[in-house]
The first five atom37 places (N, CA, C, CB, O) and aatype in JSON, in Angstrom:
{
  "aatype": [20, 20, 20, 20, 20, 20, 20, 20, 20, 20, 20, 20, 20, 20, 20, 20, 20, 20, 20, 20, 20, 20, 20, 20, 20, 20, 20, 20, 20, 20, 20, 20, 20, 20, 20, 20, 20, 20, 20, 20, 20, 20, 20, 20, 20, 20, 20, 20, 20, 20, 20, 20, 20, 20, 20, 20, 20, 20, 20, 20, 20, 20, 20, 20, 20, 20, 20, 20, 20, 20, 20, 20, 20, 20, 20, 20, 20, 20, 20, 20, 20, 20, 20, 20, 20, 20, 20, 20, 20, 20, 20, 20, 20, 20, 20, 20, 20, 20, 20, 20, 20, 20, 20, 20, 20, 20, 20, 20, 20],
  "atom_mask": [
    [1, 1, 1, 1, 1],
    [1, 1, 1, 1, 1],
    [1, 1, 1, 1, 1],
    [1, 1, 1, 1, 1],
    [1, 1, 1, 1, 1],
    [1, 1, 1, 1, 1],
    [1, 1, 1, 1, 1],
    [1, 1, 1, 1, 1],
    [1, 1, 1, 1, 1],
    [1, 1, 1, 1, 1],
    [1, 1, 1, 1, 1],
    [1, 1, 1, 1, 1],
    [1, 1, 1, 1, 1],
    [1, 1, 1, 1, 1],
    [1, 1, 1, 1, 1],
    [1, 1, 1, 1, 1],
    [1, 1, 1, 1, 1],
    [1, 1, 1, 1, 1],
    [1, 1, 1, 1, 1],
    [1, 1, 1, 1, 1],
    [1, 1, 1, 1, 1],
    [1, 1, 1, 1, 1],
    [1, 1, 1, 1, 1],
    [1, 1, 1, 1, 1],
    [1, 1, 1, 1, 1],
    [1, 1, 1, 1, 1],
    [1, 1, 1, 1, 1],
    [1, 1, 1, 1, 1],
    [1, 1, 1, 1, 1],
    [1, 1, 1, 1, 1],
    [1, 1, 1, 1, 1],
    [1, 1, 1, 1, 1],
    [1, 1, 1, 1, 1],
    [1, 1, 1, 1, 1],
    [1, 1, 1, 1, 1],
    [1, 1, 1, 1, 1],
    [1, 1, 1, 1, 1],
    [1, 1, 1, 1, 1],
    [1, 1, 1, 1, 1],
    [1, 1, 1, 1, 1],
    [1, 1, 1, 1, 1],
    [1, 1, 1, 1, 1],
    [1, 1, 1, 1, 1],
    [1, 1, 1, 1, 1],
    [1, 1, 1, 1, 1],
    [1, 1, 1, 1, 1],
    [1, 1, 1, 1, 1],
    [1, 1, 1, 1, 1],
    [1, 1, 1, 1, 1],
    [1, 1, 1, 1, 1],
    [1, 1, 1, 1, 1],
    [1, 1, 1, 1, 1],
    [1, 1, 1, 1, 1],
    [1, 1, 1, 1, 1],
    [1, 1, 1, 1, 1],
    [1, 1, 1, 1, 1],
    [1, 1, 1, 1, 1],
    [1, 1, 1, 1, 1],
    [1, 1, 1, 1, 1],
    [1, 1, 1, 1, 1],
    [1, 1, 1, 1, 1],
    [1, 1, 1, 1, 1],
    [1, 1, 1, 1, 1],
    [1, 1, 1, 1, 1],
    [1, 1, 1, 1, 1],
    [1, 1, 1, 1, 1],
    [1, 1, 1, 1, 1],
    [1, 1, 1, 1, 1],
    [1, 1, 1, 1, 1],
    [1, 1, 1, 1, 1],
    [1, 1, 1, 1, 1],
    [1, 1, 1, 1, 1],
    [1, 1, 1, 1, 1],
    [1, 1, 1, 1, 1],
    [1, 1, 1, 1, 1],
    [1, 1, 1, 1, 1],
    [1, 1, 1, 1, 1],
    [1, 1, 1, 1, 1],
    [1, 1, 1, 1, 1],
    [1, 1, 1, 1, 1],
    [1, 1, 1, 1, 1],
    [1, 1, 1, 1, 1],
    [1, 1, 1, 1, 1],
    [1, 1, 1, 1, 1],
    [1, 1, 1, 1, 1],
    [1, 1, 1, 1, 1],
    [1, 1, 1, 1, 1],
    [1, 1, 1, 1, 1],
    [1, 1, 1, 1, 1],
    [1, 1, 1, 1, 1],
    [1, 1, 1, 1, 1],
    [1, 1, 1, 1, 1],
    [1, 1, 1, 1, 1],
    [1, 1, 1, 1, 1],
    [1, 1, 1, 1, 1],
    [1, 1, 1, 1, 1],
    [1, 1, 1, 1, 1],
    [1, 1, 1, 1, 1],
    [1, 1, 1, 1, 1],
    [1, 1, 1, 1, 1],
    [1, 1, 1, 1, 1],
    [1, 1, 1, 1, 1],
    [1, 1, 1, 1, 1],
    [1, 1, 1, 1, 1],
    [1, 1, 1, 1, 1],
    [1, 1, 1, 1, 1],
    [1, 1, 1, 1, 1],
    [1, 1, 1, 1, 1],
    [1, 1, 1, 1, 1]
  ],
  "atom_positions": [
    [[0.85, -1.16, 0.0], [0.0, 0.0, 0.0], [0.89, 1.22, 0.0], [-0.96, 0.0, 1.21], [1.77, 1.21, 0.87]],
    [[0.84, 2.32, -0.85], [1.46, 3.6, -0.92], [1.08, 4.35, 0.24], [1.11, 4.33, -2.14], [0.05, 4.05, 0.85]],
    [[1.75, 5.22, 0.57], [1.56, 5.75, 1.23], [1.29, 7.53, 0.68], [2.47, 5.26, 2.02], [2.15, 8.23, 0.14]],
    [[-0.23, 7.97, 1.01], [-0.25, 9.51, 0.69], [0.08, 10.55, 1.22], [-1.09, 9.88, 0.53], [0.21, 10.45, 2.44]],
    [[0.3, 11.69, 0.73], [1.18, 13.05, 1.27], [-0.14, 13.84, 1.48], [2.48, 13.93, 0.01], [-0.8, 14.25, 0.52]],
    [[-0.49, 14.03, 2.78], [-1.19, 15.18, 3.33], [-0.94, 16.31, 2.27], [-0.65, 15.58, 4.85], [0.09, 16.37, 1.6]],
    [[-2.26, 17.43, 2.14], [-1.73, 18.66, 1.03], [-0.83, 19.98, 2.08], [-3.52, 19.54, 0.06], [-1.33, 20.59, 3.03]],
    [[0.11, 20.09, 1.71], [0.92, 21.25, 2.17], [1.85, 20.01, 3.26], [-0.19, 22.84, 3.05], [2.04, 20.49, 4.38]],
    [[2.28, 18.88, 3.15], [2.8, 18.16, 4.07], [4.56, 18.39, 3.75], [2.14, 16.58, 3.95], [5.3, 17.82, 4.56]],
    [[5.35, 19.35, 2.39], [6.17, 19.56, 2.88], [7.23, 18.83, 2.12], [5.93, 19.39, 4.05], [8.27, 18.5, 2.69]],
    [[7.0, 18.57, 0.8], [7.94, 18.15, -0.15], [8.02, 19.35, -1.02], [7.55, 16.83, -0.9], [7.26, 20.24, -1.39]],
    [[9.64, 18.9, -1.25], [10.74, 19.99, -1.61], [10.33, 20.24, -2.81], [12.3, 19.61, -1.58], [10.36, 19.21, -3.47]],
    [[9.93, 21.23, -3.46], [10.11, 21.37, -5.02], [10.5, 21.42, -5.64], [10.0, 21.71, -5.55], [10.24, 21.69, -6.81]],
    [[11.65, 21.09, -4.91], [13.24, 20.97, -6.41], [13.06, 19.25, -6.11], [15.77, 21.94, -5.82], [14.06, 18.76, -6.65]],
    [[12.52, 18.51, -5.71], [12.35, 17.11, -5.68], [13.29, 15.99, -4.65], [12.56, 16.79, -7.11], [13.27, 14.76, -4.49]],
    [[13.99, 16.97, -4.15], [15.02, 16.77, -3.17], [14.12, 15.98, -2.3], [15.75, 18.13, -2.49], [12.9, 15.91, -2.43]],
    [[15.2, 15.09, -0.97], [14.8, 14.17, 0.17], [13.29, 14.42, 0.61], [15.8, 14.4, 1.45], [12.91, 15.36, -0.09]],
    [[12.58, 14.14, 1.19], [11.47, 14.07, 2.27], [11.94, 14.83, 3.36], [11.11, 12.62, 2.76], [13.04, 14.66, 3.88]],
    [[11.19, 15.59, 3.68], [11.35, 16.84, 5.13], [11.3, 15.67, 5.98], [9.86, 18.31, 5.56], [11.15, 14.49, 5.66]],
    [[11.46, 16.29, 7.32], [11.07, 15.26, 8.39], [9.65, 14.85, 8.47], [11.41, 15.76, 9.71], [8.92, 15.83, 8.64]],
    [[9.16, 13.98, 8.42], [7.42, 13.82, 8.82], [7.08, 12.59, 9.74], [6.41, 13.53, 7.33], [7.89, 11.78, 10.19]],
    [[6.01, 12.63, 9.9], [4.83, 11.71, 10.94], [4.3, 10.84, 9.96], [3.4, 12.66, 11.74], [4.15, 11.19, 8.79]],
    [[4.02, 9.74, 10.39], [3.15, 8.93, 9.65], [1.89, 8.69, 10.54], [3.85, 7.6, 9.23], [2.05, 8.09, 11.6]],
    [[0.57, 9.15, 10.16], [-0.4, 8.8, 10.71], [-1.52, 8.07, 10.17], [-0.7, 9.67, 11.12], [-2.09, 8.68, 9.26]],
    [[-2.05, 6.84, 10.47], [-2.91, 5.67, 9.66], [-4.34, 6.03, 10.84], [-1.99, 3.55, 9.7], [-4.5, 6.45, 11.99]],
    [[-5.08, 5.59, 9.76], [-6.25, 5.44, 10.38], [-6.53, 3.29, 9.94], [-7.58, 6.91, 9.55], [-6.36, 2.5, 9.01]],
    [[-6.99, 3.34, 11.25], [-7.34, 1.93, 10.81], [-8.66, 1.36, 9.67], [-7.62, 1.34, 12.13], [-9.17, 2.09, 8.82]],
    [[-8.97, 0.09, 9.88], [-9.52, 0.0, 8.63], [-10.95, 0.12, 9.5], [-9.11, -1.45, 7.57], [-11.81, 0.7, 8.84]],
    [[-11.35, -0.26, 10.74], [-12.38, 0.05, 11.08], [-13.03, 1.71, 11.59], [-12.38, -0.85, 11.87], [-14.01, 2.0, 12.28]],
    [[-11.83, 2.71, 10.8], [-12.68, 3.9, 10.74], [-12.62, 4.2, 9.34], [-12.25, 5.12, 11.65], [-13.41, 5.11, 9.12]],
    [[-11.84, 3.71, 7.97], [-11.82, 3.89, 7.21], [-12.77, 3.25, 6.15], [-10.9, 3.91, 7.26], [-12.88, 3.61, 4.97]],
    [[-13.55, 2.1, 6.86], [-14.69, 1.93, 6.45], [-16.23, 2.98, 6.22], [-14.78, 1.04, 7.2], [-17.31, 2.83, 5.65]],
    [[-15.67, 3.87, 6.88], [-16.78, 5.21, 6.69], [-15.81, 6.04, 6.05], [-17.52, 6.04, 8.22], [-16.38, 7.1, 5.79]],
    [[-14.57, 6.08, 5.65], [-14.39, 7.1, 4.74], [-12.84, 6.84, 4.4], [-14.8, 8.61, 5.37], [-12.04, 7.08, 5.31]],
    [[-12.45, 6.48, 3.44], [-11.44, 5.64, 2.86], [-10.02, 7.11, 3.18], [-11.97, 5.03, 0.8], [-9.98, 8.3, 2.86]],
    [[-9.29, 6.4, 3.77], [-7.64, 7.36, 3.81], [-6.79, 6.5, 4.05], [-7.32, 8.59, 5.02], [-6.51, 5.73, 4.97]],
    [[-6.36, 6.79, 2.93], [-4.57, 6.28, 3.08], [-4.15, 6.89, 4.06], [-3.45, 6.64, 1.89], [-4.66, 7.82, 4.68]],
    [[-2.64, 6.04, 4.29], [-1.74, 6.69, 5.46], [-1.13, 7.41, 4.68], [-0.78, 5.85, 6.4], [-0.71, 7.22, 3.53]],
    [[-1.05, 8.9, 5.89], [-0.42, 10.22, 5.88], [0.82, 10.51, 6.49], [-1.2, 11.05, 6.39], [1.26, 10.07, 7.56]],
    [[1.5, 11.57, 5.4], [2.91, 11.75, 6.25], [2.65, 13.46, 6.28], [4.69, 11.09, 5.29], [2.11, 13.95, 5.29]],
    [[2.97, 14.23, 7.26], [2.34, 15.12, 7.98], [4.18, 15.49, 8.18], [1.05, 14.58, 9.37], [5.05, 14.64, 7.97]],
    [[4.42, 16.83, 8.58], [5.18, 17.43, 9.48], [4.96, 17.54, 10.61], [5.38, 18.33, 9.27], [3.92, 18.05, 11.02]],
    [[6.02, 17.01, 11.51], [5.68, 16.59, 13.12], [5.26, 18.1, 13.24], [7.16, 15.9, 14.38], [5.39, 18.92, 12.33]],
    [[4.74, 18.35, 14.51], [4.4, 19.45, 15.6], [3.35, 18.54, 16.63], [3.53, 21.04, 14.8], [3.18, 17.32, 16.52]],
    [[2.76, 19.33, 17.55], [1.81, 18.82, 18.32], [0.93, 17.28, 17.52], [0.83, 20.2, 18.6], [0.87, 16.94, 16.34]],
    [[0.44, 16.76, 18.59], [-0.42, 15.39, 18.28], [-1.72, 16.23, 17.41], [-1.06, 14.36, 20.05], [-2.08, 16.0, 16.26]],
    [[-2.3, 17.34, 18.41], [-3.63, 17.94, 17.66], [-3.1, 18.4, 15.97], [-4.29, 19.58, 18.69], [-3.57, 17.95, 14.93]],
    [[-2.16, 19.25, 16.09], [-1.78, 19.51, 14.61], [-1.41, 18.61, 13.86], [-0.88, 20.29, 14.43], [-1.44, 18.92, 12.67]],
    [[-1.0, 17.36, 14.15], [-0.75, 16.17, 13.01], [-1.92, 15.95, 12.29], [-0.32, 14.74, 13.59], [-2.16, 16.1, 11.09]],
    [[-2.98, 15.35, 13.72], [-4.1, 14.82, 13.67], [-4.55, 15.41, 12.43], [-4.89, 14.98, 14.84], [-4.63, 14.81, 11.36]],
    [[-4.9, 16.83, 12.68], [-5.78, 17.77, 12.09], [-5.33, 17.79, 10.47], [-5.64, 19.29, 12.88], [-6.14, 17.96, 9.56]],
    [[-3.74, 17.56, 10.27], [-2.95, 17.77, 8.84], [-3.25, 16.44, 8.34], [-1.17, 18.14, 8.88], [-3.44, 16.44, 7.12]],
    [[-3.38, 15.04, 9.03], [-3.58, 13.85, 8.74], [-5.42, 13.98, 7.88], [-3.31, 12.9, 10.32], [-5.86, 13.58, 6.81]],
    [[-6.0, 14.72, 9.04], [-7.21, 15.17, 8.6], [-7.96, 15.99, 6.99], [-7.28, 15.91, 9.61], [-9.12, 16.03, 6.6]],
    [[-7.03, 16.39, 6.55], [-7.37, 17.45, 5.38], [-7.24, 16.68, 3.9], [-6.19, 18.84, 5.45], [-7.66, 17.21, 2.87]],
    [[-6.56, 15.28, 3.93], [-6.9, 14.34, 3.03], [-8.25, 14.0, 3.17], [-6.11, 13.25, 3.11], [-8.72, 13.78, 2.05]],
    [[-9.29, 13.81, 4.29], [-10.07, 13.39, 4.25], [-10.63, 14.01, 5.32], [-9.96, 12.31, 4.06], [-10.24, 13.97, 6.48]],
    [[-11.67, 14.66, 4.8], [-12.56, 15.81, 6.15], [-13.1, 15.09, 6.72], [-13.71, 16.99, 5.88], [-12.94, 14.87, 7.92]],
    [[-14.07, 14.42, 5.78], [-15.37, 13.78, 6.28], [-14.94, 13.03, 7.5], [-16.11, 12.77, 5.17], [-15.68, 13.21, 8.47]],
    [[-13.75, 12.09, 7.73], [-13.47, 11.44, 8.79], [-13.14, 12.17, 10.03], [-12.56, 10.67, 8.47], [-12.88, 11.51, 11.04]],
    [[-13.12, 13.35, 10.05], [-13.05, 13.85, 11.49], [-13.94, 13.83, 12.71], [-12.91, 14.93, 11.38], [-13.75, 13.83, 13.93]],
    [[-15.41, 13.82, 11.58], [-16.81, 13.23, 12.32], [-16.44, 12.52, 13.39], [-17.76, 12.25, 11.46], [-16.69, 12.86, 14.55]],
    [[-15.51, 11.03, 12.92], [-15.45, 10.14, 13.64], [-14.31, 10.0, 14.16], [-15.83, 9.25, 13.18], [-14.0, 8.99, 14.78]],
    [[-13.57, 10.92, 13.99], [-11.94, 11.12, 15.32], [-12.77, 11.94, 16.35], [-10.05, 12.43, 14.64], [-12.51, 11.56, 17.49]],
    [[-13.57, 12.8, 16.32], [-13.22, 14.52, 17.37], [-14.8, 14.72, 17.57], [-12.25, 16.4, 16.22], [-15.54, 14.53, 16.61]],
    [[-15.24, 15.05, 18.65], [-16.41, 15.12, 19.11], [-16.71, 16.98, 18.77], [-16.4, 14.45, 20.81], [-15.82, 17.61, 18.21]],
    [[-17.86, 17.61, 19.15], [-18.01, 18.95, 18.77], [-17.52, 19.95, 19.41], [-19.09, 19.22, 18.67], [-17.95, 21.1, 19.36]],
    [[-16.34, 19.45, 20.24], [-15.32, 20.36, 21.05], [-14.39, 20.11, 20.89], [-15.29, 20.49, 22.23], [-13.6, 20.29, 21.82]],
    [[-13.82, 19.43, 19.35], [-12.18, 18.8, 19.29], [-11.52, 18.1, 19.4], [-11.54, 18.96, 19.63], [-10.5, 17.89, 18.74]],
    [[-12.31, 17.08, 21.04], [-11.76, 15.98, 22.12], [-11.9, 14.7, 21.36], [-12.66, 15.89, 23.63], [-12.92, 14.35, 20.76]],
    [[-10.66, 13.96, 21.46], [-11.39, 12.56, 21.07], [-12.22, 11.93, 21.01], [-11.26, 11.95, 21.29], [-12.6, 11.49, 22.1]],
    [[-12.75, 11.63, 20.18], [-14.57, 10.75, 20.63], [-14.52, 9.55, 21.94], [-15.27, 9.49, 18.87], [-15.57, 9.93, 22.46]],
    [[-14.33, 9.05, 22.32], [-14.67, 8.21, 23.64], [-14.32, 7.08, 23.12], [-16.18, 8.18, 24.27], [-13.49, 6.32, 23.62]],
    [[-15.19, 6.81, 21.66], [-14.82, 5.3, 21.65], [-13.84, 5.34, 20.46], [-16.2, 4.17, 21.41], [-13.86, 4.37, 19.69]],
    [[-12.97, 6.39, 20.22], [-11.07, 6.32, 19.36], [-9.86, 6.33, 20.41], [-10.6, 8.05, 18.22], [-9.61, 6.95, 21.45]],
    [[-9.52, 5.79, 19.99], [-7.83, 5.06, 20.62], [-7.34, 6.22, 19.78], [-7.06, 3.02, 20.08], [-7.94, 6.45, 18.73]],
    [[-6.26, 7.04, 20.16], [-5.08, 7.24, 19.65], [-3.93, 6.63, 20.14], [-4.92, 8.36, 19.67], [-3.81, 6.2, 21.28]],
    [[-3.11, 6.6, 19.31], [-1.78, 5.42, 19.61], [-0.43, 6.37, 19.0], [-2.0, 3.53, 18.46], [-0.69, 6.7, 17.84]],
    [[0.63, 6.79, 19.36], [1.71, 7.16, 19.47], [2.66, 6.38, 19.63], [1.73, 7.84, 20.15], [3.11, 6.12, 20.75]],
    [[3.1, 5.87, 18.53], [4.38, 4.82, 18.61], [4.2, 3.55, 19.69], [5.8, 5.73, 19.13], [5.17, 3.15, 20.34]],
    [[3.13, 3.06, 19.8], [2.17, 1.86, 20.19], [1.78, 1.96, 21.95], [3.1, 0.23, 19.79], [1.54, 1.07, 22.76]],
    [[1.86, 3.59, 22.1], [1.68, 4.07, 23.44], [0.21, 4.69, 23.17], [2.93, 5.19, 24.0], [0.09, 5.37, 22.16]],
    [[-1.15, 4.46, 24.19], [-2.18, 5.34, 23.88], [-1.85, 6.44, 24.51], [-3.47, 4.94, 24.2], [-0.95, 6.7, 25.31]],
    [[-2.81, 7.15, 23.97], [-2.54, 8.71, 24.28], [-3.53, 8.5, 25.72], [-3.2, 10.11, 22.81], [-4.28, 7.56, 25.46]],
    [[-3.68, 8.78, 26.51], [-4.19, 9.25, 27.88], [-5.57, 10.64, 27.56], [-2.55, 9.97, 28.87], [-6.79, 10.52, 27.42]],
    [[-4.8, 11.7, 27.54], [-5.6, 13.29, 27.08], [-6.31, 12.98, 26.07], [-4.64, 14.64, 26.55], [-5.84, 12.59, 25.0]],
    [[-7.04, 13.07, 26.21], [-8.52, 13.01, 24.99], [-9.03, 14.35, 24.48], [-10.05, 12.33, 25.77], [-10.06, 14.52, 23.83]],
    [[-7.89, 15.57, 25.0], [-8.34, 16.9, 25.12], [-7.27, 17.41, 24.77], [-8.88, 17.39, 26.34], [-7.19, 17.44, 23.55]],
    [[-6.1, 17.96, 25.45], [-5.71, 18.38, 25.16], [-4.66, 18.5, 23.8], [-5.75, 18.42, 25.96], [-4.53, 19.47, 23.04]],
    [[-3.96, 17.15, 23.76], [-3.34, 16.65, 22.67], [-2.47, 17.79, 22.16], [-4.32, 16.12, 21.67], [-2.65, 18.39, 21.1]],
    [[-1.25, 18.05, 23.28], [-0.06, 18.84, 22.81], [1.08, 17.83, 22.79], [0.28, 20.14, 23.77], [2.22, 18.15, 22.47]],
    [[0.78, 16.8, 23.09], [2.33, 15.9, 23.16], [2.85, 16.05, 21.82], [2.23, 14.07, 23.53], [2.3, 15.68, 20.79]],
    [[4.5, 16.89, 22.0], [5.27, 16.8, 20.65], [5.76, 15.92, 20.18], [6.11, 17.38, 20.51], [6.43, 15.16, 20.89]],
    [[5.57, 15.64, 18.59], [5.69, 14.7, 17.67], [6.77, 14.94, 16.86], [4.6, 14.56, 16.97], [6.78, 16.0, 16.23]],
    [[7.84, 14.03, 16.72], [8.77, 14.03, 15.87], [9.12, 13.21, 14.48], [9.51, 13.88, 16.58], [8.49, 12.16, 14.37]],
    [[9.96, 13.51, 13.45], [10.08, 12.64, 12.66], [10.02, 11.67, 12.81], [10.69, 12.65, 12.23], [10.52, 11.26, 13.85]],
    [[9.46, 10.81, 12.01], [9.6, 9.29, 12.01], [8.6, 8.6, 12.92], [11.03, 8.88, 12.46], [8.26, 7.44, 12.68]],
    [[8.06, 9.38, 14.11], [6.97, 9.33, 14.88], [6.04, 7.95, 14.37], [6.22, 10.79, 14.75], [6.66, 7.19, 13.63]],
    [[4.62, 7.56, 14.7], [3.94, 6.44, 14.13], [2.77, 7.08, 14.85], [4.44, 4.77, 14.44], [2.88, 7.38, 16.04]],
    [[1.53, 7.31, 14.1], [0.23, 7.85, 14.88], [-0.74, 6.8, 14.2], [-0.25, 9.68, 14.6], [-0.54, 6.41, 13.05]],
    [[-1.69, 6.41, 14.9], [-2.72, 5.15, 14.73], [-4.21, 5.59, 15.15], [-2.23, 3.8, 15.76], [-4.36, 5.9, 16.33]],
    [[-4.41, 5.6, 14.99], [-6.12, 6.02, 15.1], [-6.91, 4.95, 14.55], [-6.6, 7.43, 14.2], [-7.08, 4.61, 13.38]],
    [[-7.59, 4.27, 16.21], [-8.62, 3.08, 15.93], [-9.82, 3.48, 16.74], [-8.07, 1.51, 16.4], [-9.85, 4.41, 17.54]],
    [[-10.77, 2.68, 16.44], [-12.24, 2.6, 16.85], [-12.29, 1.97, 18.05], [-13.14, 1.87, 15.9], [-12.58, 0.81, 17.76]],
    [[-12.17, 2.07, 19.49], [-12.04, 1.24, 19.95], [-13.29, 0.65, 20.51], [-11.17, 1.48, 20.57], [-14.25, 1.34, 20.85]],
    [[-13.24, -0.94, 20.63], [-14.73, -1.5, 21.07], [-15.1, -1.95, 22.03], [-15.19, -2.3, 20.54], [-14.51, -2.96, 22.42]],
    [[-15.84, -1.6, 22.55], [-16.35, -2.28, 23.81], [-17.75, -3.11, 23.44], [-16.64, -1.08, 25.04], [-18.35, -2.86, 22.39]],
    [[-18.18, -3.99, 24.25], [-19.05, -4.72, 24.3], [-19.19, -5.77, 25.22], [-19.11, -5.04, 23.35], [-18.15, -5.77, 25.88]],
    [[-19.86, -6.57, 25.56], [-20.19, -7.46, 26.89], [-20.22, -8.64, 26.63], [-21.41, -7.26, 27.57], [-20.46, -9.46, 27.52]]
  ]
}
């Protein structure tokens, strides 16, 4: 599977190396409501990846970010196979090479 370039994610126009970037995937059980390849993003904050990971595909934010920004309750974010804790604030800085995962997570009985 290729991997797609977020728009404004930061390749050189003389065609030179790859800037530093993030790779952020959405899994397949949120990409079943709205198809995205994995994104390579310029690190900064978790919220600003998110959001740059986001602009390939709007429609899926529905189902990352509730109507105040916050993680929806039932998404995992994952940071280099660590969950994220903050469901709010989401300033933890992100560096090259970084790994961001965004799943559905399920509960049931």
């Amino acid at each position: 599977m290729g991997v797609a370039l977020a728009p404004g994610a930061g390749i050189p126009e003389t065609g030179g190396p790859f800037n530093a970037m993030v790779t952020v995937e959405f899994a397949p059980n949120l990409r079943r409501h709205v198809d995205c390849a994995p994104q390579l993003v310029a690190p900064g904050a978790l919220r600003e990846v998110l959001e740059a990971a986001l602009l390939a595909a709007p429609e899926l934010a529905h189902y990352v970010f509730d109507d105040q920004r916050a993680v929806r309750k039932h998404v995992a974010v994952f940071v280099n196979r660590q969950l994220v804790q903050d469901r709010t604030v989401l300033d933890q800085p992100l560096a090259d090479d970084d790994r961001v995962l965004v799943v559905q997570a399920l509960s049931g009985g």
